[in-house]
N, C-alpha and C positions, 0 to 999 in steps of 0.2 A: 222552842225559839220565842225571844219577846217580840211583841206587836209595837210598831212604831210609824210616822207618818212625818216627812216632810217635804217642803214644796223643795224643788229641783232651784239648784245655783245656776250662774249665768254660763259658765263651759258645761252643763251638764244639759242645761237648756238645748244649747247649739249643738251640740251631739245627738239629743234628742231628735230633735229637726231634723238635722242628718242622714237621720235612723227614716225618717217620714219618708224621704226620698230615695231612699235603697242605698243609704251611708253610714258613716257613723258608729262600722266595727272594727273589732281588732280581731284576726285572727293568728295563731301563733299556731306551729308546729313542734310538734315534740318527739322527737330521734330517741328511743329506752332500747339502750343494751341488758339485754335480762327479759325473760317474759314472765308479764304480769297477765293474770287474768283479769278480764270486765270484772266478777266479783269484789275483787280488792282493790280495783279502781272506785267502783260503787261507792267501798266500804270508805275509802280514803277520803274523796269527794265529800260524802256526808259529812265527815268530821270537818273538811276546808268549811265548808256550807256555812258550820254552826258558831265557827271563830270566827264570822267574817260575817257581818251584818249587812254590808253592802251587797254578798250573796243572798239574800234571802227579803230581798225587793222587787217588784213591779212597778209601772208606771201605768197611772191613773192621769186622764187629763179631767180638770174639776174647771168652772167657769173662770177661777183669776189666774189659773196656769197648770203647770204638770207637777203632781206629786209624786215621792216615790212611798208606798205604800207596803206592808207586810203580811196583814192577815188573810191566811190564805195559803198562804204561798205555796208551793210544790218545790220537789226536789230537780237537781241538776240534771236535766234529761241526759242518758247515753245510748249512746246505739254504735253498733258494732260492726264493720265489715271486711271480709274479708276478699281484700283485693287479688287480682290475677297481674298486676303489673304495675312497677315501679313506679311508673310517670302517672298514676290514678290517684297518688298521694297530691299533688299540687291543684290537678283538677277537679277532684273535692275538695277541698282548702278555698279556692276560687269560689267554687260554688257557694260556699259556707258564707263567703264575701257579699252573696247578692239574697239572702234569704233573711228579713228583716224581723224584728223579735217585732209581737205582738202586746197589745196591753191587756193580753189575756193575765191573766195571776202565774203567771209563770217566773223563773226565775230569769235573767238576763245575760245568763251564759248558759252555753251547751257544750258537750266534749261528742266527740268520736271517736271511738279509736279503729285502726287499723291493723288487720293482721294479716301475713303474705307468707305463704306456701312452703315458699321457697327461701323463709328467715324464719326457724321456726325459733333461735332466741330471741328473737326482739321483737318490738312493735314500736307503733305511732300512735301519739296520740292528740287531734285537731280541738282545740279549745278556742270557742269562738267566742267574744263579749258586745256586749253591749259599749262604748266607748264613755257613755256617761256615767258606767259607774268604774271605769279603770283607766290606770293610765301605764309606761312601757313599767317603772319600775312594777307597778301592783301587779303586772303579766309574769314576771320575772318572780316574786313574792308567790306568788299563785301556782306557781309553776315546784316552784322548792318546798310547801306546806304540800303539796301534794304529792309527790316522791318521799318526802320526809313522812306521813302516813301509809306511803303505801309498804316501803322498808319496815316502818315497824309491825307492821298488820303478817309482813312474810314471815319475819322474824320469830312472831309469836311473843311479841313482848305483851305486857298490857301497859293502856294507854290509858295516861292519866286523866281525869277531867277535864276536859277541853278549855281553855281559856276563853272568854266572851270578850272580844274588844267594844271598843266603843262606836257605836253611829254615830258620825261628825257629822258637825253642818257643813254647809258650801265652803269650798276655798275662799272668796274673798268677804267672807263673815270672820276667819281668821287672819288675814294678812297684817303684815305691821305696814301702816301706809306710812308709819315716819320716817322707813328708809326712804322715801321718796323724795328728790329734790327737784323742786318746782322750777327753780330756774335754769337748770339746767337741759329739764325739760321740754319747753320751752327755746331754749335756742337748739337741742339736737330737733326739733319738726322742723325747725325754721331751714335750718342747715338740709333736711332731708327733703323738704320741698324744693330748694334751692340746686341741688346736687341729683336731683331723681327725674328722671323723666318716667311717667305710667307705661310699664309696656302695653301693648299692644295684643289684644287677645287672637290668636287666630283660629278661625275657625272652620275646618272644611267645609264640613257638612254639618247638619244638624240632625237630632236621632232624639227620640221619646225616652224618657228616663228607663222605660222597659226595654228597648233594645240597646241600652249602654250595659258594655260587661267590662268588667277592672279583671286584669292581668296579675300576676304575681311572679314576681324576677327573682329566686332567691339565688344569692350569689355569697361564694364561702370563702375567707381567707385562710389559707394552711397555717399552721403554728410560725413557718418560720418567713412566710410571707409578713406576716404581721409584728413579726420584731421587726422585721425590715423596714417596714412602712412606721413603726413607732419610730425608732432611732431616725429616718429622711427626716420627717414633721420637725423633730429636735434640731438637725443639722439647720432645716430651714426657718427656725423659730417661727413654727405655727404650729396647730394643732392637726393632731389625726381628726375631728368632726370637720376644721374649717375642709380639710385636704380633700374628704369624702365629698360634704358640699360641693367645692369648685367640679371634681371630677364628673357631680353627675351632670353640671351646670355645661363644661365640656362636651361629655357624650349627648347632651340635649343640641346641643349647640350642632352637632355636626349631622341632625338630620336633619337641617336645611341647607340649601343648596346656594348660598351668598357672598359674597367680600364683605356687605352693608353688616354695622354695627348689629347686633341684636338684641334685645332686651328682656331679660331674664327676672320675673319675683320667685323667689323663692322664701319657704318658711321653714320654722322648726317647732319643737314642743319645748317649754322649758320649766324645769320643777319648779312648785312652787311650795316645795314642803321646808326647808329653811328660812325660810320668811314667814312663817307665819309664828302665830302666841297661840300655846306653844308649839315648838317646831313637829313637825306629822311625821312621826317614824316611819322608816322604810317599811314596818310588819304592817301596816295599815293599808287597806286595801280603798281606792278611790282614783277620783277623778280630780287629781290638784296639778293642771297645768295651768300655764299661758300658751301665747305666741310670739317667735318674735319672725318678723317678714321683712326682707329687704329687698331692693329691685339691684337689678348689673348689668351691665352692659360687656359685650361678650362679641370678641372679634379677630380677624387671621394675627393680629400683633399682640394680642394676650398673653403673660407668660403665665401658665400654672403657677407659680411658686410664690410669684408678686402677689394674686390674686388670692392663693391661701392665706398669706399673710394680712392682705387688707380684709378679706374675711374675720381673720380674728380677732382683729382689732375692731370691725364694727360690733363685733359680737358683744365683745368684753365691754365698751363701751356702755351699748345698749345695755348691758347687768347693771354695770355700775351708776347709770342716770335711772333704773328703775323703771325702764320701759314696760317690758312684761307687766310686775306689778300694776302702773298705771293705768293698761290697758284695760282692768277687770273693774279701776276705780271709776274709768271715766264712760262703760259699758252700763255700770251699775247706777248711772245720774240719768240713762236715756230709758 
């Protein structure tokens, strides 16, 4: 593997951070019909490792800020267990959520897999990262080079010389900031000051960052649930993300106990690999988001469907004035 160094971009920073306070991961679960052995998980991993430069980094803090750094490095640690009960899969998964990567020379993912008794086709497998060096598409990417190695390792094919991608710089070292229109910009804050009121944080109690534990709700659409819910979004001209949104904005909604308005931020992640020179292919493993965050207000006269649709419209907006974008421009001036 080549040795290379460079200091950390400004979402890679904030993830960092993140990570400082027991944040700042991604963890994904992975459902494999067919049993693969740890061996050719190992064997698979290695080859993801070596295509993928972002794999084979650590993070160094140096006096002007955090580097990520390569010599040295170690392999994608794995470990193996074998579970006695179905519901153990989410509670390590959880766990995997509160155990923070170190700035030892390690790499900034880990896998686990899982295997259960009582499936002896299949298995699980729990890949945890670091959030600054990935983002949802590169989980998805990561997830496919690695199935796509492990098939051909079963196979018995031989594998050709591994392709070396490139180590990118920071997203907003690449972005094109001429899609950006300044005055437009400019009157959508103006507008959003004017039309937003700051919610209101509530806070029960207060608890040390060590006795805070994060939860994991996974929730699964059936095949035919999810044509159903595509064609609604259509009938209602909005989209399946705004419909998602409102919904969870809903179910947040109703575990308060009020008539009185309530006030809702909510954010997203949004790619920022078409905007940049040149544009960052989906095989490219990184950290190229934005954010975009809006406040609502949320009340018993609310219709769901009105509410998707003004979702998509703030959304669409927000692309179109280059909001996302801006944010990294005007991050990058403080």
């Amino acid at each position: 593997m080549k040795s290379f160094s460079r200091k950390l971009g400004l979402v890679e920073k904030f993830m960092t951070l993140g990570n400082e306070v027991g944040g700042g991961l991604i963890v994904n679960i992975v459902y494999i019909e067919g049993f693969l052995t740890p061996d050719t998980i190992k064997k698979a991993l290695t080859l993801v490792q070596k295509r993928h430069p972002i794999l084979q980094v650590y993070i160094v803090e140096h006096e002007d800020g955090f580097y990520f750094e390569s010599e040295g490095i170690t392999e994608i640690p794995v470990q193996v267990i074998y579970k006695e009960d179905d519901s153990e899969t989410i509670k390590i998964a959880e766990q995997e959520l509160h155990i923070k990567f170190t700035h030892e020379k390690s790499t900034l993912c880990r896998v686990t897999i899982l295997y259960s008794e009582s499936k002896s086709n299949s298995c699980e497998i729990i890949i945890t990262f670091h959030h600054g060096i990935i983002d949802g598409i590169s989980c998805m990417k990561f997830i496919d080079n690695l199935l796509f190695y492990c098939q051909k390792i079963i196979d018995g094919e031989n594998i050709p010389e591994v392709e070396y991608l490139e180590f990118l710089p920071p997203a907003e070292e690449m972005l094109n900031f001429d899609l950006l229109n300044e005055n437009k910009l400019e009157n959508y804050q103006l507008q959003k000051e004017e039309k937003e009121a700051q919610p209101q944080l509530i806070i029960e109690q207060t608890a040390s960052v060590n006795q805070r534990f994060t939860r994991m709700l996974p929730r699964m659409l059936s095949k035919e649930n999810t044509k159903i819910l595509i064609e609604k979004c259509k009938q209602e001209n909005t989209s399946v993300h705004s419909a998602i949104c409102v919904a969870m904005l809903f179910a947040s909604a109703q575990l308060f106990s009020t008539d009185d308005n309530i006030n809702f931020s909510y954010a997203f992640p949004v790619s920022l690999r078409k905007y940049c020179q040149p544009k960052i292919p989906n095989a490219t493993l990184g950290c190229f988001i934005s954010i975009l965050a809006f406040n609502q207000l949320i009340n018993q006269d609310t219709i769901f469907w009105n509410l998707a649709r003004e979702c998509k419209a703030k959304t669409h907006d927000a692309l179109i004035d280059g909001v996302h974008i801006n944010l990294l421009k005007q991050q990058g001036k403080l």
